[in-house]
PAKOLTI-111081 format. One record per residue: residue in three letters; x negated, y, z negated of N, C-alpha, C in turn; residue number from 1. Coordinates in nm, 3 decimals, decimal comma. Each point is the difference from the previous one (the first is absolute). Layout:
N
<tigu type="Ala" n_u="X" n_v="Y" n_w="Z" ca_u="X" ca_v="Y" ca_w="Z" c_u="X" c_v="Y" c_w="Z" seq="NUM"/>
...
REM end
This chain:
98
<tigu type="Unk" n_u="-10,576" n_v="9,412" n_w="-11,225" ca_u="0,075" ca_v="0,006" ca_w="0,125" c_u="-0,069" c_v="0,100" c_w="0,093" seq="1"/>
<tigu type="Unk" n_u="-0,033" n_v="-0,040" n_w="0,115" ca_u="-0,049" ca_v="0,124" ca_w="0,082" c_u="0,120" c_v="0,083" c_w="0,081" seq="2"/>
<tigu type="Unk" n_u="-0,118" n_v="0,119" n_w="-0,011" ca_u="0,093" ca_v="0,121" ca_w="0,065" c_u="0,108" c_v="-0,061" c_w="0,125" seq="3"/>
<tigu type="Unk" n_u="-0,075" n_v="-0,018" n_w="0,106" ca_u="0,064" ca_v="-0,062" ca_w="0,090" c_u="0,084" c_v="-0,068" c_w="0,031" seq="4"/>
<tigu type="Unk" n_u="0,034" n_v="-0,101" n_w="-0,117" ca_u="0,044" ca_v="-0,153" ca_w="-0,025" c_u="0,156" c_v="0,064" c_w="0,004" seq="5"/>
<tigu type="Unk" n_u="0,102" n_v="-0,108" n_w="0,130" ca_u="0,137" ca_v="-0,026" ca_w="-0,032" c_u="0,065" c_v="-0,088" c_w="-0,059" seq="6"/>
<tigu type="Unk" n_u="0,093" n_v="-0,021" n_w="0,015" ca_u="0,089" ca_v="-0,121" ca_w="-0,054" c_u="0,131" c_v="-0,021" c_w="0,028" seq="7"/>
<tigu type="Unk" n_u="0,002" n_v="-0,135" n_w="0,019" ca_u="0,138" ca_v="-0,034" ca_w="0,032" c_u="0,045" c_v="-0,099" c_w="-0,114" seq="8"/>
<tigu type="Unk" n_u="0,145" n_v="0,028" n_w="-0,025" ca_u="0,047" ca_v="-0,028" ca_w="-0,151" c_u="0,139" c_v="-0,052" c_w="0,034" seq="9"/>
<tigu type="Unk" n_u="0,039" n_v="-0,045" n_w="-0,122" ca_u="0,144" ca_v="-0,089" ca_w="0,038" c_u="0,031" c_v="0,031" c_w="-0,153" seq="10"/>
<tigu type="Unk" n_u="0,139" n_v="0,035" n_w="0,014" ca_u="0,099" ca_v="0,090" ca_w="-0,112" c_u="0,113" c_v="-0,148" c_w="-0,028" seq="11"/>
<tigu type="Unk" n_u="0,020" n_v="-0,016" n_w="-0,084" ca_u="0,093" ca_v="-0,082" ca_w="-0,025" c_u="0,089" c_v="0,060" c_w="-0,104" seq="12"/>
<tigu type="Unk" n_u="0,142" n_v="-0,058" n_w="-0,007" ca_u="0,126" ca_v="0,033" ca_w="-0,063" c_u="0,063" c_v="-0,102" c_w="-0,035" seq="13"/>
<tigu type="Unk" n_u="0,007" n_v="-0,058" n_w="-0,143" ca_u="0,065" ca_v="-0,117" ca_w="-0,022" c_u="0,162" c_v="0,004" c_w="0,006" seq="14"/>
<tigu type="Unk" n_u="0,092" n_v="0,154" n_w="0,000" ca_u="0,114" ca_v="-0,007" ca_w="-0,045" c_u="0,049" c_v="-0,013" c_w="0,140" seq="15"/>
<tigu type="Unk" n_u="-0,062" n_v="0,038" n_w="0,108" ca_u="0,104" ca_v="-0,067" ca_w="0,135" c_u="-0,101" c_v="-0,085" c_w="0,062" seq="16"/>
<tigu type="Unk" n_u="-0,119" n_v="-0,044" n_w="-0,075" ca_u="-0,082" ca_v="-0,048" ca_w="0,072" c_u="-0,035" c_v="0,002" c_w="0,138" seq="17"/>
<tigu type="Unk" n_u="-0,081" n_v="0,118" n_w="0,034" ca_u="-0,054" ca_v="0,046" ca_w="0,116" c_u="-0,163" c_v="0,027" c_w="0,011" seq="18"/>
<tigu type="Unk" n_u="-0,034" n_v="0,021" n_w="0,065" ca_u="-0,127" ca_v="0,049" ca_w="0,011" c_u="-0,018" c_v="0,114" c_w="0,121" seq="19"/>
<tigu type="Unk" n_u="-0,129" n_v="0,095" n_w="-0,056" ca_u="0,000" ca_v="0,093" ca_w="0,082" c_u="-0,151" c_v="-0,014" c_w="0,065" seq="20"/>
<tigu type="Unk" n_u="-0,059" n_v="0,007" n_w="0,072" ca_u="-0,106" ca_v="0,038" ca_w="0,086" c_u="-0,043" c_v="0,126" c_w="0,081" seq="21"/>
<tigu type="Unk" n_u="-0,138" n_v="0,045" n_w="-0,086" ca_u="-0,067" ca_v="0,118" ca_w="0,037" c_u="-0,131" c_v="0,005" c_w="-0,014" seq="22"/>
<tigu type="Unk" n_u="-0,057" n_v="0,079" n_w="0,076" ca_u="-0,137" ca_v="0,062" ca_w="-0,015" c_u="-0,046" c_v="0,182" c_w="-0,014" seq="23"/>
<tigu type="Unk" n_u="-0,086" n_v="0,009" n_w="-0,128" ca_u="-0,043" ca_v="0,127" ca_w="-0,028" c_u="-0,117" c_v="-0,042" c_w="-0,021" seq="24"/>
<tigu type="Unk" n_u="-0,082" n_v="0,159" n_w="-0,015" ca_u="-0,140" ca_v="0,033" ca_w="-0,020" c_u="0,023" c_v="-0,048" c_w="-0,164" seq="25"/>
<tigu type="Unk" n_u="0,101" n_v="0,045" n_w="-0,079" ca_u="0,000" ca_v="0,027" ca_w="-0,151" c_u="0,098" c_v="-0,059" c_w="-0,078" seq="26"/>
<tigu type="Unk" n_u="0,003" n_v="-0,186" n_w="-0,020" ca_u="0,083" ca_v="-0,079" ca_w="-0,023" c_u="0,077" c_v="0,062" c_w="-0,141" seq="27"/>
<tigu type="Unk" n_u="-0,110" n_v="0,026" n_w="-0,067" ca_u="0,113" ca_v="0,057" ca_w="-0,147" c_u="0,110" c_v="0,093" c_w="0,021" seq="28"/>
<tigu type="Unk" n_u="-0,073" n_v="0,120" n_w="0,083" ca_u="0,084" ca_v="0,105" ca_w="0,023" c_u="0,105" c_v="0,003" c_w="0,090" seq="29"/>
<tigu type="Unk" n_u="0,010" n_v="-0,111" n_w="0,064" ca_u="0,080" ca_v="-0,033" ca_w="0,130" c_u="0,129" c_v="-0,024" c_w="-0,091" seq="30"/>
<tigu type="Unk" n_u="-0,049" n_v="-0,117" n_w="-0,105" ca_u="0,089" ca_v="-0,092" ca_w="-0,083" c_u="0,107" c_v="0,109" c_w="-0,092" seq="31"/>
<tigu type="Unk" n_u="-0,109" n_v="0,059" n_w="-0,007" ca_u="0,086" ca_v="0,113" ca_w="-0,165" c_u="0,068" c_v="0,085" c_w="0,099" seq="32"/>
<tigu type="Unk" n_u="-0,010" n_v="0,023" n_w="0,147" ca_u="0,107" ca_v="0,058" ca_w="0,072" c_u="0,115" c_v="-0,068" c_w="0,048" seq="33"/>
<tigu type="Unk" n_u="-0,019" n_v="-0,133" n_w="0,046" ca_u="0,124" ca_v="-0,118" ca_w="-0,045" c_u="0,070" c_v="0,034" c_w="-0,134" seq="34"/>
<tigu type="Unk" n_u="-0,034" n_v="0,013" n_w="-0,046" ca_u="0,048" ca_v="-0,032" ca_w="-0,193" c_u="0,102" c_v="0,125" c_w="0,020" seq="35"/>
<tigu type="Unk" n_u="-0,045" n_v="0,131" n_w="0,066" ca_u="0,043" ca_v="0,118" ca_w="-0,048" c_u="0,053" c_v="0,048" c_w="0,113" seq="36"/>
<tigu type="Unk" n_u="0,024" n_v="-0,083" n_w="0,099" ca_u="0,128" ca_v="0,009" ca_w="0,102" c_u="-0,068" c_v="0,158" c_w="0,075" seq="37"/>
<tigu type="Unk" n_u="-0,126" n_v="-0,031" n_w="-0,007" ca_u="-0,067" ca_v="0,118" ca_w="0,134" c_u="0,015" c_v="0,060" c_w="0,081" seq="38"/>
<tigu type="Unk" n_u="0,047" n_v="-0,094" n_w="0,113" ca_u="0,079" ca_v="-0,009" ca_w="0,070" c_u="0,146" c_v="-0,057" c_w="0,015" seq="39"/>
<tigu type="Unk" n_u="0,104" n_v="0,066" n_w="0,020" ca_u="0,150" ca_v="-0,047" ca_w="-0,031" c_u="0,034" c_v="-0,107" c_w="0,141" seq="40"/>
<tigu type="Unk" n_u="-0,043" n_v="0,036" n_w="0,047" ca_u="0,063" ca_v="-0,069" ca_w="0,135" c_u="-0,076" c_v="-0,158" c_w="-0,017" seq="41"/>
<tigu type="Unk" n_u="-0,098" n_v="-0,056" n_w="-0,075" ca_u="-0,052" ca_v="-0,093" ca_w="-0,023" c_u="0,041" c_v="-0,103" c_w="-0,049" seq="42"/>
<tigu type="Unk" n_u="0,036" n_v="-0,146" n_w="0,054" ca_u="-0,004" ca_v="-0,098" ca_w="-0,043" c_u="0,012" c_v="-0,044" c_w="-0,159" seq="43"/>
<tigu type="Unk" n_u="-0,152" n_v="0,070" n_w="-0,058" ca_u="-0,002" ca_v="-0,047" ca_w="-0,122" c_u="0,083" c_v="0,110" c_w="-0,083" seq="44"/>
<tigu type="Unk" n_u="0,096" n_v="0,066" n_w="-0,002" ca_u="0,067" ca_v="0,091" ca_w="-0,059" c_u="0,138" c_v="-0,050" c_w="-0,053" seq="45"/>
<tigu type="Unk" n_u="0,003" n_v="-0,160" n_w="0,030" ca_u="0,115" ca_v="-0,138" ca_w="-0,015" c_u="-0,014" c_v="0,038" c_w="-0,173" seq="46"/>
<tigu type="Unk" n_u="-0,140" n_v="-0,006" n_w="-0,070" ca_u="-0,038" ca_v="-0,031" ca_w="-0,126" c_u="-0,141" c_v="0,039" c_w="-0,094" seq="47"/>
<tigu type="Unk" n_u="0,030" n_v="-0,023" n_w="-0,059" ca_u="-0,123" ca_v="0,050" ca_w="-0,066" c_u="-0,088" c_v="-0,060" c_w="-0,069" seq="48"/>
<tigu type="Unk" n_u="-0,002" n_v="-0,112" n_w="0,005" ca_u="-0,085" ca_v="-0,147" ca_w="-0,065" c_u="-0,071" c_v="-0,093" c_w="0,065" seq="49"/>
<tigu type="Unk" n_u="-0,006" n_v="0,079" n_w="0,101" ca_u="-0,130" ca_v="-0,073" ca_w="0,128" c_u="-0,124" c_v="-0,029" c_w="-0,085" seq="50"/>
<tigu type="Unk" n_u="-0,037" n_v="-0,109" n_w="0,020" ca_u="-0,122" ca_v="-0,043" ca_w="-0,018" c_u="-0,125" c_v="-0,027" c_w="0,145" seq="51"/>
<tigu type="Unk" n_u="-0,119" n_v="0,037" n_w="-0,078" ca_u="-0,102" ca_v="-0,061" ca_w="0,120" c_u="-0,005" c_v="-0,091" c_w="0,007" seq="52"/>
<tigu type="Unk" n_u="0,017" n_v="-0,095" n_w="0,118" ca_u="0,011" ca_v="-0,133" ca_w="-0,009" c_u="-0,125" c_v="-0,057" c_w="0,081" seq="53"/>
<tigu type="Unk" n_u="-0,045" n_v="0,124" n_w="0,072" ca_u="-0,126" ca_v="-0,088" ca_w="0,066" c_u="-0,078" c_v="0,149" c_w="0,092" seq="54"/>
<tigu type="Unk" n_u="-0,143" n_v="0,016" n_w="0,007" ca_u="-0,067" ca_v="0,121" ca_w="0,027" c_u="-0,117" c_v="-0,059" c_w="0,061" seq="55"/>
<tigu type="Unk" n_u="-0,033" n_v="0,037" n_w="0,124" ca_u="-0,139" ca_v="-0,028" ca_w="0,083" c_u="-0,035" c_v="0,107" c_w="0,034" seq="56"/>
<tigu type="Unk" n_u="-0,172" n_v="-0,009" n_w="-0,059" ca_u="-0,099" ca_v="0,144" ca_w="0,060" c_u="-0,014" c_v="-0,025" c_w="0,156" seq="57"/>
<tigu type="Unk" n_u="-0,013" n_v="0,104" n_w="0,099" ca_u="-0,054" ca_v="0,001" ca_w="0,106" c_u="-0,083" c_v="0,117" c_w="0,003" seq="58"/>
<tigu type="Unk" n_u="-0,103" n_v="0,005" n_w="0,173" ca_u="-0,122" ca_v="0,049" ca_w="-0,001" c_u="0,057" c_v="0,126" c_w="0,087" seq="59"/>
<tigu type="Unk" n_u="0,079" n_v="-0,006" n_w="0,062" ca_u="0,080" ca_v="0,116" ca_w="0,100" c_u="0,138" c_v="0,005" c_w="-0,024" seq="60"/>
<tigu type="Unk" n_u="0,050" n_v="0,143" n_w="0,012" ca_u="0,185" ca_v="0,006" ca_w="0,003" c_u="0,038" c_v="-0,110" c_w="0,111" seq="61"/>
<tigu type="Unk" n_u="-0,033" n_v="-0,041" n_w="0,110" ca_u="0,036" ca_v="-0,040" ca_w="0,139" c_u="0,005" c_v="-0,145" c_w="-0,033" seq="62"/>
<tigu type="Unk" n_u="-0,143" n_v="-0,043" n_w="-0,085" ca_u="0,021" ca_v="-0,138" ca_w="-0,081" c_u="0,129" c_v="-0,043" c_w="-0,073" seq="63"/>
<tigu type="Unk" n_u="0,009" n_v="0,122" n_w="-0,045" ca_u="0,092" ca_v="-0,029" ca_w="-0,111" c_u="0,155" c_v="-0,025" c_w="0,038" seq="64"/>
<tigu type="Unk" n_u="0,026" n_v="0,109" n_w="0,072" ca_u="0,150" ca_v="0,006" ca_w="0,123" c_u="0,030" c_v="-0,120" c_w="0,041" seq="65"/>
<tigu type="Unk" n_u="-0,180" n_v="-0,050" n_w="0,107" ca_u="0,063" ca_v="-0,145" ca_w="0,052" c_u="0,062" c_v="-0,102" c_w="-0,088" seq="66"/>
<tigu type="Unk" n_u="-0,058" n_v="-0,039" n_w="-0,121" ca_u="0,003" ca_v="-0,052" ca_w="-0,129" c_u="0,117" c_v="-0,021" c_w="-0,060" seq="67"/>
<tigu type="Unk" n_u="0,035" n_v="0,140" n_w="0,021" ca_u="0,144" ca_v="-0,005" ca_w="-0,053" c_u="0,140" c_v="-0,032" c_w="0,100" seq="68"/>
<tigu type="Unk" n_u="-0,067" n_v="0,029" n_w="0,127" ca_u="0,131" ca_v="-0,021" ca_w="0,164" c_u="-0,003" c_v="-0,172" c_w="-0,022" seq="69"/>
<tigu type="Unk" n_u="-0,152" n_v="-0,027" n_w="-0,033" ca_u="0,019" ca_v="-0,165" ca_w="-0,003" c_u="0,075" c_v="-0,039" c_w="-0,093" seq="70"/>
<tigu type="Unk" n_u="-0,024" n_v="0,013" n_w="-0,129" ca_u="0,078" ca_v="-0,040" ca_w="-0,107" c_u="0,181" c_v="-0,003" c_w="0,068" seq="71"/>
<tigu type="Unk" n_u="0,034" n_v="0,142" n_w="-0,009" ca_u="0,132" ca_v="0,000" ca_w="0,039" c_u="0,029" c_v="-0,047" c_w="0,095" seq="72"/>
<tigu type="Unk" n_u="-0,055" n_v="-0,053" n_w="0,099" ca_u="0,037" ca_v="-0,078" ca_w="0,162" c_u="0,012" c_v="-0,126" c_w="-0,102" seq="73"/>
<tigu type="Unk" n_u="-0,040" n_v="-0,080" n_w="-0,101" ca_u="0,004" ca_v="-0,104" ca_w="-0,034" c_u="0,126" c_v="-0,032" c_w="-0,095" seq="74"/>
<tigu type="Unk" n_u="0,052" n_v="0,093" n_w="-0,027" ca_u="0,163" ca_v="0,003" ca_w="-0,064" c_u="-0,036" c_v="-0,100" c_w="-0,050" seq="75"/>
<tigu type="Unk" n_u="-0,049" n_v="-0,114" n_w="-0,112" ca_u="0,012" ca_v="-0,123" ca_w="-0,088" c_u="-0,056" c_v="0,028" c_w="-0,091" seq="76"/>
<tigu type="Unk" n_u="0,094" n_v="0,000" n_w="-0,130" ca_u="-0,005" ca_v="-0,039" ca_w="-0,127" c_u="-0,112" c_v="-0,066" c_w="-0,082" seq="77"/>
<tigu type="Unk" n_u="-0,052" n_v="-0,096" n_w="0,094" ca_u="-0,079" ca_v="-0,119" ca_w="-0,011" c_u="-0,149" c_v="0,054" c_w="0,019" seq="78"/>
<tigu type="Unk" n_u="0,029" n_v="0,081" n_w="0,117" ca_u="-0,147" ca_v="0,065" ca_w="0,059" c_u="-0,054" c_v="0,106" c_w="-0,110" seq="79"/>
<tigu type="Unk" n_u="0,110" n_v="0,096" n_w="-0,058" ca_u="-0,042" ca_v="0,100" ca_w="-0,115" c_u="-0,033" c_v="-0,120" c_w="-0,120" seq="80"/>
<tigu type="Unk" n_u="0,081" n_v="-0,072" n_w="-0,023" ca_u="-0,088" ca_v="-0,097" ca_w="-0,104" c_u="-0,150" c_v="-0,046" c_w="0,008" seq="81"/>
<tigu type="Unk" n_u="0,000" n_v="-0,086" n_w="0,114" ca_u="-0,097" ca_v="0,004" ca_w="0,013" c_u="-0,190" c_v="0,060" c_w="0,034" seq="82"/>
<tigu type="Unk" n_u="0,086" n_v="0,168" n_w="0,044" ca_u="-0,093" ca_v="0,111" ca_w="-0,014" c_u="-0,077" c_v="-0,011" c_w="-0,156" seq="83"/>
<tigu type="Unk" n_u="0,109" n_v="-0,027" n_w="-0,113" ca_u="-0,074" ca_v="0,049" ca_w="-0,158" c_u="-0,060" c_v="-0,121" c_w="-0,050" seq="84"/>
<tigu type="Unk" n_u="0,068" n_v="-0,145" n_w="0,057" ca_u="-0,064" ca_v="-0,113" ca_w="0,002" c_u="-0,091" c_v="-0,039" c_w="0,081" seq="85"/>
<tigu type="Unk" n_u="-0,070" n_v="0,010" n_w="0,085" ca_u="-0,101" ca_v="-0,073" ca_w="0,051" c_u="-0,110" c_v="0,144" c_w="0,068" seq="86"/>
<tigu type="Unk" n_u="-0,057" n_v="0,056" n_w="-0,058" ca_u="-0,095" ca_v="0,115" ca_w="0,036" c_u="-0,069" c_v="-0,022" c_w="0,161" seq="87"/>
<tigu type="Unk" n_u="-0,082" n_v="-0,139" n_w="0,043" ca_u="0,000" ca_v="0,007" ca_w="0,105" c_u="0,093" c_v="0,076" c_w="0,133" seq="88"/>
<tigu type="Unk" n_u="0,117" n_v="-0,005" n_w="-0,013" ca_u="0,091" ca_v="0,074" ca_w="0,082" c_u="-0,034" c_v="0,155" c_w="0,041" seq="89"/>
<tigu type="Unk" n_u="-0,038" n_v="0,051" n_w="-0,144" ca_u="-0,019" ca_v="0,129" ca_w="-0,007" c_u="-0,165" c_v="0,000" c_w="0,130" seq="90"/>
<tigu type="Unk" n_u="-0,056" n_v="-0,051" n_w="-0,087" ca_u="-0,150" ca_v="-0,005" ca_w="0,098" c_u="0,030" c_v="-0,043" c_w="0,116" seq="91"/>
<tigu type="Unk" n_u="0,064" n_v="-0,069" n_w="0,041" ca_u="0,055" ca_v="0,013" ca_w="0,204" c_u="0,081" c_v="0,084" c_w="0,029" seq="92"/>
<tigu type="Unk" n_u="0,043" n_v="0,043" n_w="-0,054" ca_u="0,085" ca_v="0,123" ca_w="0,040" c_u="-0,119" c_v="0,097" c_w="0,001" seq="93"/>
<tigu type="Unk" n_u="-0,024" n_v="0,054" n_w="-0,049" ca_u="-0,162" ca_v="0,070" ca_w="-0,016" c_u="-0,102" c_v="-0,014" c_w="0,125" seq="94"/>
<tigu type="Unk" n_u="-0,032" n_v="-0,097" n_w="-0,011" ca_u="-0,094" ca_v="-0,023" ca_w="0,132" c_u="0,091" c_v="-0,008" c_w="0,165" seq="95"/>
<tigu type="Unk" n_u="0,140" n_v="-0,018" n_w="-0,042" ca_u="0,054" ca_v="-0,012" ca_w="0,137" c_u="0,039" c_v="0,128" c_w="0,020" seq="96"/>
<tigu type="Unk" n_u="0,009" n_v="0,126" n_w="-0,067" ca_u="0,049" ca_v="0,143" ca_w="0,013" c_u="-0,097" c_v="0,056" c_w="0,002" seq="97"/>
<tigu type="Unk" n_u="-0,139" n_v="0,006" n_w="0,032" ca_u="-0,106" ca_v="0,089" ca_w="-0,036" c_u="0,007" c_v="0,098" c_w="0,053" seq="98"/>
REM end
């Protein structure tokens, strides 16, 4: 992984079935601060059995932000599916956020 490298990630929760959307420099450590309710005022503090459900490297934080404003402007179920199913997606998203 390079130094540099961000990521935008998608948290999933099967017991109210939700999903969460974010981007960090440090996907593990982001996650194990989900887990451990890091932050209280946070979303993921519903539970504690979040899974990674889906993680894209980017080349800049600013990449990564847009990446993720897009994702969430797209509110569909269908669209996060299809993020872990069809990889092309990931690579236009990529080239369209540079």
């Amino acid at each position: 992984m390079p130094v540099n490298s961000f990521f935008v990630y998608v948290l999933y929760l099967a017991f109210i079935d939700r999903f969460y959307i974010g981007q960090t420099l440090n996907p593990e450590v982001r996650f194990e601060e989900h887990l451990q309710h890091a932050k209280p005022e946070a979303f993921t503090t519903r539970a504690e059995d979040w899974i990674i459900y889906y993680r894209l490297e980017c080349k800049i934080r600013q990449q990564a932000i847009l990446i993720e404003r897009h994702i969430k402007h797209m509110k569909s179920r269908k669209y996060l599916k299809n993020l872990v199913e069809k990889p092309e997606i990931a690579e236009k998203l990529l080239e369209r956020f540079q």
